[in-house]
C-alpha positions, 0 to 999 in steps of 0.5 A: 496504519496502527489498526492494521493487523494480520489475519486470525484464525477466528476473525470473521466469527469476531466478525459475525458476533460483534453483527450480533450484538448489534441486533441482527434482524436477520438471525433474529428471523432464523431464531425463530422461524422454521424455514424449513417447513416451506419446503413442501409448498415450495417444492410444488414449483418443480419439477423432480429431476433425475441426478443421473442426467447430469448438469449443476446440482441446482440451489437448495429451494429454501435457501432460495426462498429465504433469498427472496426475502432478503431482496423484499426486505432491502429492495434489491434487484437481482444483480444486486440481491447477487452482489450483496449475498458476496459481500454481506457477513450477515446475508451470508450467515442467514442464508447459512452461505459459507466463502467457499459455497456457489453464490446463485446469480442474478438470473437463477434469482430471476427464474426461481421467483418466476417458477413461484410466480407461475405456480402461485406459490406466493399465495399458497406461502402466505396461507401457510404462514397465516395457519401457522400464526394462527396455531401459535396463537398469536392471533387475538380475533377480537376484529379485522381492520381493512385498508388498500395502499396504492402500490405505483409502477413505472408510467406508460408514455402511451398516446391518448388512442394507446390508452383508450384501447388498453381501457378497452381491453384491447393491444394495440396493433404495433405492439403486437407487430412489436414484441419487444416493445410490447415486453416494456408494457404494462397492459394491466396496470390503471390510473387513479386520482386521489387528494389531486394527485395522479396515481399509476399502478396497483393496489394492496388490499389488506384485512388485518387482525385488530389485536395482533396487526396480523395480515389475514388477508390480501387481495391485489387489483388495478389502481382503478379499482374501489376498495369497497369493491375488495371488500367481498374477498377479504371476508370470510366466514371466520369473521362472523360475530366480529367488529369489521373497522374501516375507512369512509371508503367502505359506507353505502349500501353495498359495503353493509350488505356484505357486512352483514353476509358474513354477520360481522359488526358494522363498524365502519366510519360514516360520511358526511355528504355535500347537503347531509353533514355529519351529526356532532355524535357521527364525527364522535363515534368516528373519532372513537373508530380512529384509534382502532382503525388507525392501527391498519396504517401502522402495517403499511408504515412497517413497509415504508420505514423497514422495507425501503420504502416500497410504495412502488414496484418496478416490475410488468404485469398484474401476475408479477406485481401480486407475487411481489406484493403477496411476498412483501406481506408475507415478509411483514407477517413473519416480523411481526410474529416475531415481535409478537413472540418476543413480546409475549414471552413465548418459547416457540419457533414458527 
């Protein structure tokens, strides 16, 4: 074996250099971001303990934090968000891991992200991120493009009565009586038809910034749910005075009443009905439209093509399936900004 040599003193430091050269996204984030600034919010989750009690010293909560991110961003799960923590020079490095640390396991990965589930602090993550987008001023406001994105889970095989109780709001008796199997169901979730094809699971509602593609804004329902019917939460009175684009999805009367309560422009696609067709200057104006609101489809691309595909969620519950969520647009606001800066030439850390 000609390329076989013994070790050297500096070898992963050539080892993590050469990572470099190849762009590592991972430090370009570090480069960038100021995680320690998470700290206060993530810090909400807990509980102070005191040391003289004994026990392990638990995990710096950041570093934590910053593992999270990398499961969203390659779609692991925890045992393996484990293993590769162990095996990978670059996670390493971003979470500033030496080979002589304690690498947290799977279930100290399960629990952290629970006690940030129950505490919302995914939400409260986001809210500070976004203000922290907005005081660098990457945020243009010259508009807001909303869209919704169905988010699939595993499908229930539930009989038709099943499904008729879970409609109603109601447990079925033998899942009660059964709390394991009760566990394994996803009570929260909803079927939903769209272009012929069946749909299971949840839906991400998002406002973005026209300009700079920022996420603004989410809000997390059922599958079932309209997207007009999001409308209203999305908005605020920040966006007075501003063009709001959108899908067809968003016409009617209702959708233009909320529009106009928070004073935006209307710029909404119109739709053509079955006896009331579109007019040749209605099908141009929309067109116009298109290349502003197409920009909202760029965002869930991001997700597709950079974060693995993840259109689907493997977890239980509509809690669980918002915490993630509201992580996964947490992780696509923080790479943006970072192009952003990049782009923009500015000297700043987030």
């Amino acid at each position: 074996m000609r390329n076989k040599k013994s070790r050297g003193l500096f070898d992963d430091q050539f080892r993590l250099e050469k990572i470099s050269k190849l762009k590592d996204p991972l430090e370009k984030l570090n480069r960038y971001i100021n995680w320690e600034d998470f700290r206060r919010i993530i810090d909400q989750a807990f509980r102070e303990t005191e040391p003289s009690l004994g026990g392990r010293p638990p995990f710096d909560r950041v570093m934590m934090f910053k593992v999270l991110v990398l499961q969203k961003m390659y779609n692991l799960s925890d045992d393996k968000t484990e293993y590769q923590i162990l095996d990978r020079f670059s996670f390493s490095r971003f979470l500033g891991i030496d080979l002589c640390d304690t690498v947290p396991d799977a279930k100290t990965i399960w629990h952290f992200r629970e006690q940030l589930k129950n505490h919302s602090i995914f939400d409260r993550l986001f809210e500070f991120l976004r203000e922290k987008i907005e005081k660098a001023h990457l945020i243009l406001n010259d508009g807001s493009i909303v869209d919704a994105r169905i988010v699939e889970v595993p499908r229930q095989r539930n009989s038709r009565d099943e499904n008729g109780q879970l409609k109603n709001d109601q447990i079925p008796e033998d899942w009660k009586e059964n709390p394991n199997k009760l566990s394994q169901k996803d009570t929260d979730a909803s079927w939903l038809k769209k272009n012929g094809k069946n749909h299971y699971g949840y839906k991400n509602h998002i406002k973005i910034d026209q300009g700079s593609k920022i996420i603004t804004e989410y809000e997390v329902t059922t599958a079932s749910v309209h997207d007009s019917d999001a409308l209203e939460d999305l908005l605020d009175e920040s966006d007075a005075g501003k063009p709001l684009y959108g899908d067809s999805a968003y016409t009617g009367k209702r959708c233009a009443k909320v529009i106009r309560k928070f004073k935006m422009k209307n710029r909404i696609h119109k739709k053509g009905y079955r006896y009331k067709t579109l007019s040749e200057y209605q099908k141009k104006r929309n067109h116009q439209k298109s290349k502003i609101r197409a920009r909202v489809e760029h965002v869930f691309g991001f997700a597709c093509q950079n974060l693995n595909g993840l259109s689907s969620f493997k977890y239980i519950g509509l809690d669980r399936i918002a915490s993630s969520i509201g992580l996964q647009n947490i992780v696509y606001n923080l790479f943006r900004a970072v192009y952003l800066i990049e782009a923009r030439g500015i000297s700043i850390k987030l």
